[in-house]
C-alpha positions in Angstrom: -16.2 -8.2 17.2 -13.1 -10.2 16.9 -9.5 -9.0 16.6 -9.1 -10.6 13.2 -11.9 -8.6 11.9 -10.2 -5.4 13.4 -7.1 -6.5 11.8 -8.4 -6.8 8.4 -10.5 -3.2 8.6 -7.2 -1.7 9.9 -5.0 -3.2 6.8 -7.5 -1.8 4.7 -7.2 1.8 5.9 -3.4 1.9 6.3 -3.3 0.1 2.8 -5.4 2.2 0.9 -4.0 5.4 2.6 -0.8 4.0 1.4 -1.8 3.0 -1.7 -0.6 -0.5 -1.7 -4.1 -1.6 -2.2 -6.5 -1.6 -4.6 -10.4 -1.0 -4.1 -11.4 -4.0 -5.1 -8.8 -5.9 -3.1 -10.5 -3.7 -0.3 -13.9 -5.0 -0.8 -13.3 -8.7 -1.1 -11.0 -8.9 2.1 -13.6 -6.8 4.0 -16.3 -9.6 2.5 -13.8 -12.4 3.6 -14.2 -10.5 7.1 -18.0 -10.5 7.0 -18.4 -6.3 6.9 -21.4 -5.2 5.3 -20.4 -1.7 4.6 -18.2 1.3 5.9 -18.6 4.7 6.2 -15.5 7.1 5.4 -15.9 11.0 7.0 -13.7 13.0 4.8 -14.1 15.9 7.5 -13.3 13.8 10.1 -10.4 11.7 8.6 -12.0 8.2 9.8 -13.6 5.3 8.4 -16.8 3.1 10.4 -17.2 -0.4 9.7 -20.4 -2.1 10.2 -20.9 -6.1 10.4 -24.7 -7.4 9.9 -25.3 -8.0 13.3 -24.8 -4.3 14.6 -21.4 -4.1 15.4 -18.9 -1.6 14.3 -15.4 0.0 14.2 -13.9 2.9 13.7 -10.2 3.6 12.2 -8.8 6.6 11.4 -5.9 5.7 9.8 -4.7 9.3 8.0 -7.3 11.8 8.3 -7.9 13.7 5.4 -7.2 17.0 5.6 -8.0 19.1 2.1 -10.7 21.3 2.1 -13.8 20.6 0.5 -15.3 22.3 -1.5 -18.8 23.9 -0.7 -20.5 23.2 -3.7 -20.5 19.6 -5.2 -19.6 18.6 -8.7 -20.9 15.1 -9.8 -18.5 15.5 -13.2 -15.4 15.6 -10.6 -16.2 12.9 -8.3 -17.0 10.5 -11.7 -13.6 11.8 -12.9 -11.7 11.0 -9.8 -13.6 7.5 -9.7 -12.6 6.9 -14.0 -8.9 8.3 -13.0 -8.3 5.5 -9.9 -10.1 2.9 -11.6 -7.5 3.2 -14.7 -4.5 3.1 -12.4 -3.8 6.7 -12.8 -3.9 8.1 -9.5 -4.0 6.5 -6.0 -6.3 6.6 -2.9 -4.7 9.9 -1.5 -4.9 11.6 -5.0 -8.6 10.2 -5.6 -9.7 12.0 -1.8 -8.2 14.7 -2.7 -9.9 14.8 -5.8 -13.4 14.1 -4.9 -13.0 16.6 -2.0 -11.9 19.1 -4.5 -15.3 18.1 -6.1 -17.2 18.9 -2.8 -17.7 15.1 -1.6 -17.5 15.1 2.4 -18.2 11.2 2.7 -19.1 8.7 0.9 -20.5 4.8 1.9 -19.6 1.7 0.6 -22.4 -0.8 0.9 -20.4 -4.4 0.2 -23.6 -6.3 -0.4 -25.4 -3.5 -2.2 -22.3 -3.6 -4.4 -22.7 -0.2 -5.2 -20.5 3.3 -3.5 -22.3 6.4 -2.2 -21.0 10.1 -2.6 -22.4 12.3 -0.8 -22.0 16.5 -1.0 -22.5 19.5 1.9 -26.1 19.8 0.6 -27.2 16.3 0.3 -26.3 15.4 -3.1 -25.3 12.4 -4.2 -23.8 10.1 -6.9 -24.1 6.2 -7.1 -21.4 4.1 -8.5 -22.1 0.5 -8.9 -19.4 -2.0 -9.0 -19.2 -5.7 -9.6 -19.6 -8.2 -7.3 -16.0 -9.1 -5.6 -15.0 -12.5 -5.2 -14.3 -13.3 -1.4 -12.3 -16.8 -2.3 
């Protein structure tokens, strides 16, 4: 994997974290970059990158550090999602929120268009999202 492509999943991370970014920002630059999805460990505070061919990378640009909660609550991760997709919150707020809600990771499958949240016990909630521009 190239340093460019590191670079980009690094600006991502420290971006979000920062919340200079916005999701969908996130998705079309890691597009641009040719990642097919990434992984984020809430327990473990890092994110995994995967490119088509097999590679990856891990960053763990500010771990997150609130504890989840044991059971999960699909009403409070879609609430978290409605709350950062209106502007309302930011990335920090929205982990904290969806861990709050019992989500310990979640994927985000780029060509799938679609996020997965996933709780303690194997539940889940799908969120699809629109197809990001990579021009």
């Amino acid at each position: 994997m190239n340093q460019e492509t590191i670079a980009v999943m690094q600006e991502c991370s420290t971006r979000s974290h920062a919340g200079t970014i916005p999701f969908p920002e996130v998705v079309r630059k890691l597009a641009q970059a040719g990642v097919e999805r990434y992984h984020a460990d809430l327990c473990r505070g890092e994110r995994t990158y995967y490119m088509p061919g097999g590679e990856s990378h891990i960053d763990s640009a500010g771990a997150e550090s609130e504890p989840i909660a044991q059971e999960f609550t699909e009403s409070g991760v879609v609430a978290a999602l409605r709350a950062i997709q209106r502007g309302e919150i930011l990335y920090l707020e929205f982990l904290r929120r969806i861990q709050a809600a019992g989500c310990c990771d979640y994927f985000v499958l780029i060509a799938g268009r679609r996020a997965l949240y996933f709780g303690r016990k194997g539940e889940v909630y799908e969120e699809l999202f629109p197809s990001a521009s990579t021009k």
